[in-house]
N, C-alpha and C positions, 0 to 999 in steps of 0.2 A: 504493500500500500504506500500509496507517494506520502508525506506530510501534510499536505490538504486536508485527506479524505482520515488517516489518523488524528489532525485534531477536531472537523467536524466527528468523528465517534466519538469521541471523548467528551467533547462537548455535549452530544446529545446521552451520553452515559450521565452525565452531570446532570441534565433538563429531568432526565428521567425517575433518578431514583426521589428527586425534590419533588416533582407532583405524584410520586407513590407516596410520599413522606406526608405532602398536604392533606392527601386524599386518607390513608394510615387516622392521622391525627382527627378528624372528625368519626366521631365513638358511631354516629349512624351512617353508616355504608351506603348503604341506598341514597340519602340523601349526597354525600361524599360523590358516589359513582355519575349520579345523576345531573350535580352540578359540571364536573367533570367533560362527560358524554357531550352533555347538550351544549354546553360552552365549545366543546370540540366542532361539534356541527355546526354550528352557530359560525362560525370561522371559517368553515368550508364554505357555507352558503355564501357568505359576504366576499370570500377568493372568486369565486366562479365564474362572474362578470370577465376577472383578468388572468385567465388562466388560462392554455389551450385544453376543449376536449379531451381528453385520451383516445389514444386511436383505438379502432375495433376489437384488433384481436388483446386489446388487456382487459377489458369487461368481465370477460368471466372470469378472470382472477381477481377482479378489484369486488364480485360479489362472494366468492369463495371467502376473501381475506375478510369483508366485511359481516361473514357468520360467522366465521372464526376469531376475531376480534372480543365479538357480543359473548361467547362461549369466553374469551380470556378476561373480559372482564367481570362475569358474573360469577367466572373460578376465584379472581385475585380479592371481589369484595368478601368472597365465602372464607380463603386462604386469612386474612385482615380480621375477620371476626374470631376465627377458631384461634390465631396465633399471633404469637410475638413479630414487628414489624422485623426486626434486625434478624432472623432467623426464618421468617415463609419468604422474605424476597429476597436473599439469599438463593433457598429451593428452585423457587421458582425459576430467579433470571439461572442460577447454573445447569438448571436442564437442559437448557435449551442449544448451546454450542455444540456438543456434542451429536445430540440428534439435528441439527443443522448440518454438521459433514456430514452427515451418512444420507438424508432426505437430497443433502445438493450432490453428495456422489452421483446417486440413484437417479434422480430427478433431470438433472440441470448437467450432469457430466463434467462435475468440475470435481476433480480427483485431487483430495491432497498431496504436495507431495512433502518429503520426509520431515522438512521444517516444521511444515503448518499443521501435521500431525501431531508431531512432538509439542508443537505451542499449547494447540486443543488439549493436547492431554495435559501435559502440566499446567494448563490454566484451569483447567477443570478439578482438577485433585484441590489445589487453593479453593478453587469456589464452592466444593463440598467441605473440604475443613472448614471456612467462614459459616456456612450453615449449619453444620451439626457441633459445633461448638455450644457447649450448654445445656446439650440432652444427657451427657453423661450426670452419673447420681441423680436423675431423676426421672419419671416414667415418661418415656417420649410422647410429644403429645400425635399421636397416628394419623388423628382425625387432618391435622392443620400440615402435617406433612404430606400427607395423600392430596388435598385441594393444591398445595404450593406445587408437587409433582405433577398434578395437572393441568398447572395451569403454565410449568414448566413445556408440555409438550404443545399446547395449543400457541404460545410462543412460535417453539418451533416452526409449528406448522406456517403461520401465517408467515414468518419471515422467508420461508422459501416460495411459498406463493406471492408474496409479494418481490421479493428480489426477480420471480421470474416477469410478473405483470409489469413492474416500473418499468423492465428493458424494452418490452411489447406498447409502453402508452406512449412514446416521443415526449412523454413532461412527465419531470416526477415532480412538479408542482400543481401541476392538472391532477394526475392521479394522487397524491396526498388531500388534496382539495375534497376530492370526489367520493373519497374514501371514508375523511371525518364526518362526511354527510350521511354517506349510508352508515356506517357503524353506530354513529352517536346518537341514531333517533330511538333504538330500541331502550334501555335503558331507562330514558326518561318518559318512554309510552308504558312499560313496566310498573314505576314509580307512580303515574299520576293514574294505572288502575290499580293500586293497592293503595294507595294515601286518602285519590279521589280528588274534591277540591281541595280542601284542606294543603294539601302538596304544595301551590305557592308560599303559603304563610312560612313554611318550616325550611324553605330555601332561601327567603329572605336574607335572615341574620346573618350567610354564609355564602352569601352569590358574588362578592369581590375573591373572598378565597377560592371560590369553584373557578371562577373564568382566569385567574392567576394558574390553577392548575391544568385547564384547558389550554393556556395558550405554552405552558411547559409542555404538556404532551404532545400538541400539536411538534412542536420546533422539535421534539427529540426524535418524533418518529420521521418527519420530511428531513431533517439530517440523516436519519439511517439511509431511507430511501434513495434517496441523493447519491450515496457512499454505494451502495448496492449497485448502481448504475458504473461505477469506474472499481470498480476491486470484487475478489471471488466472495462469494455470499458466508462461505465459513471464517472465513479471519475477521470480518465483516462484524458476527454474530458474537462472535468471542469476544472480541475487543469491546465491545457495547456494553458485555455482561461486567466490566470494570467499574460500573452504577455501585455494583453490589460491593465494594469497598465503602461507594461514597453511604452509599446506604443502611451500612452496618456503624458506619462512623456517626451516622443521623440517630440509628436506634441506640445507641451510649450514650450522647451526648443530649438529643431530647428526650427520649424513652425511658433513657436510666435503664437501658438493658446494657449486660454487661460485655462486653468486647477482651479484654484480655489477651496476654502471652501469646496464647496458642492462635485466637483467631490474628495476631499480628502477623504471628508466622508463617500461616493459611493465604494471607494476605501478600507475603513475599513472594506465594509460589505464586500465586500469580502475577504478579510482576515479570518472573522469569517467563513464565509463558506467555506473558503478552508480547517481550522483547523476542521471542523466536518468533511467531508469526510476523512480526516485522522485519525481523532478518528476512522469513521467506520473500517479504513481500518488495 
């Protein structure tokens, strides 16, 4: 990967784990998700005007990524309720590198070769020590590890479908556009049939913080998209998952969860393996 396209990832690693953090920090999910969502679409609609179309043949991936999306975010609000922040987004973002080489091996024919391997792997092994730091002496919680697992793979899922569609739409600002718009309506049509009216009153108090974390999701994912357009989809995927430092750093510091020795050290293997997929790249 040139220096560009590595510090637009890093930057949107950054965008990222902050509107998990915002989103995290409001105790109603639903409401959290739903400011989020709709703020995301909300943005998309107001692009549209100045965006090109996507061409034809990305459609059916830009509606694939947008059921899969709906599906990652009603895992990550379930993940956020049952678990500790510094520990399900962890799970979650380290699933996903991994199963990213093997979906872009299979998929998209882009075959690691011995670098970008070896990076994945030892970024990988850090991003599980970051996460299961903490379960030791006490009973792991199943429940919030199974949701962060899944919501690990629907990750996955959507970022190789979308690295393949952004190459297929001629804009990856059209297709980001287009994208917030489908994904971000379900959610808040969810929310406003379980609240009912009542639903504005309770969004109120917290609709400066929703549309702050809307316009963070937004920027973190049209930086991936972007990056996925000039670099292979798995180094891409890896390098993103480096949130999960900033993110564990968020859950110490506001969470008062605890981070420690080991996850520091969790923490340097990934480092190493971020510096090998950049050697590859």
């Amino acid at each position: 990967m040139t220096p560009t396209v590595t510090c637009a990832v890093l930057l949107a690693a950054l965008a990222h784990a902050s509107w998990n953090a915002l989103a995290h920090h409001l105790k109603d999910q639903l409401l959290s998700f739903t400011l989020i969502s709709g703020g995301g679409a909300l943005i998309g609609l107001l692009a549209l005007p100045f965006v090109p179309v996507p061409a034809a043949g990305a459609w059916p991936y830009l509606l694939v990524s947008a059921a899969l999306h709906v599906g990652y975010m009603l895992l990550l609000m379930r993940s956020f309720t049952l678990g500790d922040f510094g520990q399900t987004y962890p799970i979650a973002r380290g699933t996903a590198p991994l199963v990213v080489t093997v979906l872009a091996a299979v998929f998209v024919h882009e075959t690691p070769n011995a670098w970008q391997a070896a990076g994945v792997a030892v970024a990988c092994a850090g991003l599980v020590g970051v996460a299961l730091w903490g379960i030791r002496g006490s009973r792991p919680n199943w429940p919030a590890i199974v949701a962060a697992l899944a919501t690990g793979l629907t990750i996955a899922g959507y970022t190789v479908v979308d690295g393949v569609g952004v190459r297929a739409s001629g804009s990856s600002v059209g297709y980001i556009a287009w994208l917030m718009l489908l994904e971000g309506l379900a959610v808040p049509a969810y929310a406003l049939y379980r609240r009912g009216p009542r639903l504005a009153g309770e969004l109120r108090p917290f609709a400066a913080r929703g549309l702050l974390g809307a316009a963070l999701s937004v920027a973190a994912y049209g930086l991936v998209l972007w990056a996925q357009t000039r670099a292979p989809l798995a180094p891409v995927a890896a390098l993103r998952e480096s949130s999960i430092i900033v993110g564990a750093a968020i859950g110490a510091v506001f969470f008062k969860e605890r981070f420690g020795a080991p996850r520091i050290a969790a923490a340097g293997l990934l480092v190493v393996g971020i510096g090998l997929m950049l050697r590859a790249g």
